[in-house]
C-alpha positions as CSV (number, residue, x, y, z in Angstrom):
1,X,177.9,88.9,113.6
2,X,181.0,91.2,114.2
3,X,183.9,90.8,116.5
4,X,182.9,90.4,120.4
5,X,183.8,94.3,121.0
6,X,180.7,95.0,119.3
7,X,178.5,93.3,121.9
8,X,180.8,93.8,125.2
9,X,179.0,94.7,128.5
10,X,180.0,98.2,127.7
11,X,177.6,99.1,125.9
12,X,175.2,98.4,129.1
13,X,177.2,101.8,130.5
14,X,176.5,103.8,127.7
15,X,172.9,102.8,127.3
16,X,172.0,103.2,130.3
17,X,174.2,106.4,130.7
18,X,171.7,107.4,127.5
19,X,168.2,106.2,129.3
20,X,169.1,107.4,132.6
21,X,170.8,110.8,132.3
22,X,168.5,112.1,135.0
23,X,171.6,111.9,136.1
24,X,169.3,85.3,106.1
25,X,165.6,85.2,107.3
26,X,162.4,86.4,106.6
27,X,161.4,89.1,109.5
28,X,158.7,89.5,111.7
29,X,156.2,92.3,110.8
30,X,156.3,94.8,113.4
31,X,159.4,94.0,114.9
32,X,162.9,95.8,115.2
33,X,165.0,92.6,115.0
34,X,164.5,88.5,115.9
35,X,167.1,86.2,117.1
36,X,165.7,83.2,115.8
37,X,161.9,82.3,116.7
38,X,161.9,85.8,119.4
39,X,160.8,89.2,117.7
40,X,161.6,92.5,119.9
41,X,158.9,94.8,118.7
42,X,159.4,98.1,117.7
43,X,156.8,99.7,119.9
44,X,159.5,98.2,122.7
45,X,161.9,99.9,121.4
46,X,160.6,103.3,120.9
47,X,158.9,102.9,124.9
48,X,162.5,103.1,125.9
49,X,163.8,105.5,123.2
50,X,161.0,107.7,124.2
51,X,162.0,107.3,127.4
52,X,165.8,108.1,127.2
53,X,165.0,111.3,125.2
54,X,162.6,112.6,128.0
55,X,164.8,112.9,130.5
56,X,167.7,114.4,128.1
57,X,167.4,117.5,129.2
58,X,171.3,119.1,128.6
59,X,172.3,117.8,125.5
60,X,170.1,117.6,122.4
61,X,170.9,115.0,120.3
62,X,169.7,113.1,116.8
63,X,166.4,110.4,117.9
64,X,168.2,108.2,115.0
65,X,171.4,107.7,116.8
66,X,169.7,107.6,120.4
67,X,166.8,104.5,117.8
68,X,170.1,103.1,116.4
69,X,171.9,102.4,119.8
70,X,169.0,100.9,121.8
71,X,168.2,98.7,119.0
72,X,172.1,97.6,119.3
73,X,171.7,97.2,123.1
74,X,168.7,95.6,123.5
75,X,170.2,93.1,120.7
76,X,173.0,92.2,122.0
77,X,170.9,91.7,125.5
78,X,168.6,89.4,123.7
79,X,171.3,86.9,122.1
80,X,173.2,86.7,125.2
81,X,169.9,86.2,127.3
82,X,169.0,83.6,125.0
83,X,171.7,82.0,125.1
84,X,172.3,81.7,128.4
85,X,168.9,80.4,128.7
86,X,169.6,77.4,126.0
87,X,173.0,76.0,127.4
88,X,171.4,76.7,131.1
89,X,174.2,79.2,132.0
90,X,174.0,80.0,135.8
91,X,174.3,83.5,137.0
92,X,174.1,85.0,140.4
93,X,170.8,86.3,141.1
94,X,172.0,88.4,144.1
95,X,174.4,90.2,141.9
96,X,172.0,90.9,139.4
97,X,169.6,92.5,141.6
98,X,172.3,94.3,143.4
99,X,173.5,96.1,140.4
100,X,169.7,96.7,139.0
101,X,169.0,98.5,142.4
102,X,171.5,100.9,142.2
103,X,169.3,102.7,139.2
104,X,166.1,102.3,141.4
105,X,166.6,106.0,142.1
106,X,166.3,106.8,138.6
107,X,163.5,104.7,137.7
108,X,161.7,106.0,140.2
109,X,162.3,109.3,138.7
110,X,160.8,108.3,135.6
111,X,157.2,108.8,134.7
112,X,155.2,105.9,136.0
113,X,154.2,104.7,132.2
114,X,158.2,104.2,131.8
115,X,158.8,102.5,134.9
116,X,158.5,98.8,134.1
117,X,159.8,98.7,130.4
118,X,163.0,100.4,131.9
119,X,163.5,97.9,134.4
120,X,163.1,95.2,132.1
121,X,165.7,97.0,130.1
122,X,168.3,97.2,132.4
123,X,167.8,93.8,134.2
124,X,168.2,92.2,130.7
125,X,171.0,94.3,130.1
126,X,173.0,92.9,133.8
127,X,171.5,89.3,133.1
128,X,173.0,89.1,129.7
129,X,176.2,90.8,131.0
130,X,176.4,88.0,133.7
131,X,175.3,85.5,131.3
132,X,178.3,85.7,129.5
133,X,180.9,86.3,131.8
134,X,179.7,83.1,133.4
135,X,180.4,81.4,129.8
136,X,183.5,82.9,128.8
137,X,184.7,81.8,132.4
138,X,183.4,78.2,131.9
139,X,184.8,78.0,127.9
140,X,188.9,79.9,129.0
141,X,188.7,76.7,132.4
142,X,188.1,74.2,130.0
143,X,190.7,75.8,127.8
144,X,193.4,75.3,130.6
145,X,193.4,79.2,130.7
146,X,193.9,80.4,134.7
147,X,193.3,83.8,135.9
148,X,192.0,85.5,132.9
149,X,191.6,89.3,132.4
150,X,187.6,90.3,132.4
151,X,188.0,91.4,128.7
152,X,189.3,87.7,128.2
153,X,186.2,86.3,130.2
154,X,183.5,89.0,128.1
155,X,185.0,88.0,124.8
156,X,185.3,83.9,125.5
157,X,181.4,84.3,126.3
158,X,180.2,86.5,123.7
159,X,181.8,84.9,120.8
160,X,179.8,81.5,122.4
161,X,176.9,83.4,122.1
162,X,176.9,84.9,118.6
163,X,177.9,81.6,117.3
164,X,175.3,80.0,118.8
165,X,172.9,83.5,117.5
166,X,174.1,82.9,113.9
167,X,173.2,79.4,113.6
168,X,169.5,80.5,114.9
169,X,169.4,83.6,112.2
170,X,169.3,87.4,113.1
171,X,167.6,89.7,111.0
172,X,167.4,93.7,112.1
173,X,164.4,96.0,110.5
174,X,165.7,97.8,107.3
175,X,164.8,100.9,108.8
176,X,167.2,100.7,111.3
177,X,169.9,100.8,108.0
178,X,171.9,97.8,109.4
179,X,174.6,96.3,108.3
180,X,176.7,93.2,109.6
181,X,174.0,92.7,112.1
182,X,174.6,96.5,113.7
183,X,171.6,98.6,113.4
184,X,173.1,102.5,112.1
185,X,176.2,100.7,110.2
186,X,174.4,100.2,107.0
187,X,175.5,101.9,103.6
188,X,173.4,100.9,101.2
189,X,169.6,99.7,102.4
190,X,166.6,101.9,101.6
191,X,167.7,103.7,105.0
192,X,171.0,105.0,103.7
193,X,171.7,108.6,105.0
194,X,172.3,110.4,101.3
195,X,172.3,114.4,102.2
196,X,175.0,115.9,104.3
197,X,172.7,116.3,107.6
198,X,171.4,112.9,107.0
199,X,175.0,111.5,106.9
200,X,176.0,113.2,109.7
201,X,173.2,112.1,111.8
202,X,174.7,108.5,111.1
203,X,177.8,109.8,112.5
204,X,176.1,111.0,115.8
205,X,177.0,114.3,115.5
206,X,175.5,117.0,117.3
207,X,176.4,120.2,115.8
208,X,174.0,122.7,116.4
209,X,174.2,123.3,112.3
210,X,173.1,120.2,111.8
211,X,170.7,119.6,114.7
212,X,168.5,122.8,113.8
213,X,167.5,121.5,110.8
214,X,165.7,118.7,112.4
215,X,162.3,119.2,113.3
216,X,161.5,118.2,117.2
217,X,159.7,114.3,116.4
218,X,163.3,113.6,115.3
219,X,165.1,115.1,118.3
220,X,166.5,114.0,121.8
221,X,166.5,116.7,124.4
């Protein structure tokens, strides 16, 4: 797996900034990625896609970059979850549901068929986050490191948990043209973007050039 910064709790920010904008291993058929003997399915992953891109209303954007950063997301949620639930990491269960309720508003907002899947989205995303800033705290103490920064903490868990991940095997759907276990990164699987809108795309852009040409099944917004 890559470098920590590629599974840091920010990315919980900007997915859920994405979903809630109302304001080497054989793999499992049907599903987006596994973390060893657990398959996310891709029908999860589009619920929640689907989701995000129905309450974009300002900004139109490419569904592939809106597929490729869930998938990214909702892995890194599911190693550090995992994790966490092998070594028996503690977490505080106050904090977790004090940080999930302040997007109650939001879900609430949300058709009801998207309530639940988004609230299992987001408290996985805050468990994993605590998860591994519980680690990293527990790894830089035994380390004789005192007072370390949060990025210090993040990191310290994180890279606990991706060793831990690559020891159990991750494998990410082709489609989702990964590369070094980061779903959009790829360059060379059948999912390579070859034409200059596809490649762009890839890039997340969202120049109306470029966006036009895409029909509305493959739009956000």
């Amino acid at each position: 797996m890559r470098h920590p910064k590629r599974m840091r709790g920010a990315k919980l920010v900007a997915a859920a900034a994405a979903l809630l904008a109302l304001a080497g291993c054989g793999h499992a058929p049907g599903s987006a990625f596994s973390v060893g003997d657990h398959a996310v399915s891709r029908s999860s992953v589009d619920q929640i896609v689907n989701a995000a891109c129905g309450v974009q209303q300002q900004t139109k954007s490419a569904r592939a970059t809106q597929v490729w950063a869930f998938v990214n997301a909702m892995l890194t949620a599911t190693v550090q979850n995992d994790y966490g639930d092998h070594v028996g990491a503690s977490y505080s269960r106050s904090t977790l549901q004090s940080e999930l309720s302040q997007y109650q508003g939001s879900v609430d907002a949300l058709p009801a068929k998207d309530r639940a899947a988004v609230t299992s989205f987001l408290r996985e995303q805050i468990r994993g986050s605590l998860i591994v800033q519980s680690v990293g705290t527990q790894v830089l103490a035994d380390k004789g490191v005192s007072k370390p920064t949060t990025a210090e903490v993040t990191n310290a868990g994180d890279a606990a948990a991706q060793k831990w991940a690559r020891q159990q095997g991750i494998t990410i759907d082709p489609r989702y043209n990964a590369k070094d276990y980061e779903a959009g990164a790829g360059d060379s699987s059948i999912s390579t973007p070859v034409s200059s809108y596809a490649k762009a795309a890839q890039k997340g852009s969202t120049k109306s050039s470029y966006l036009s040409q895409l029909p509305s099944t493959q739009l956000c917004g």
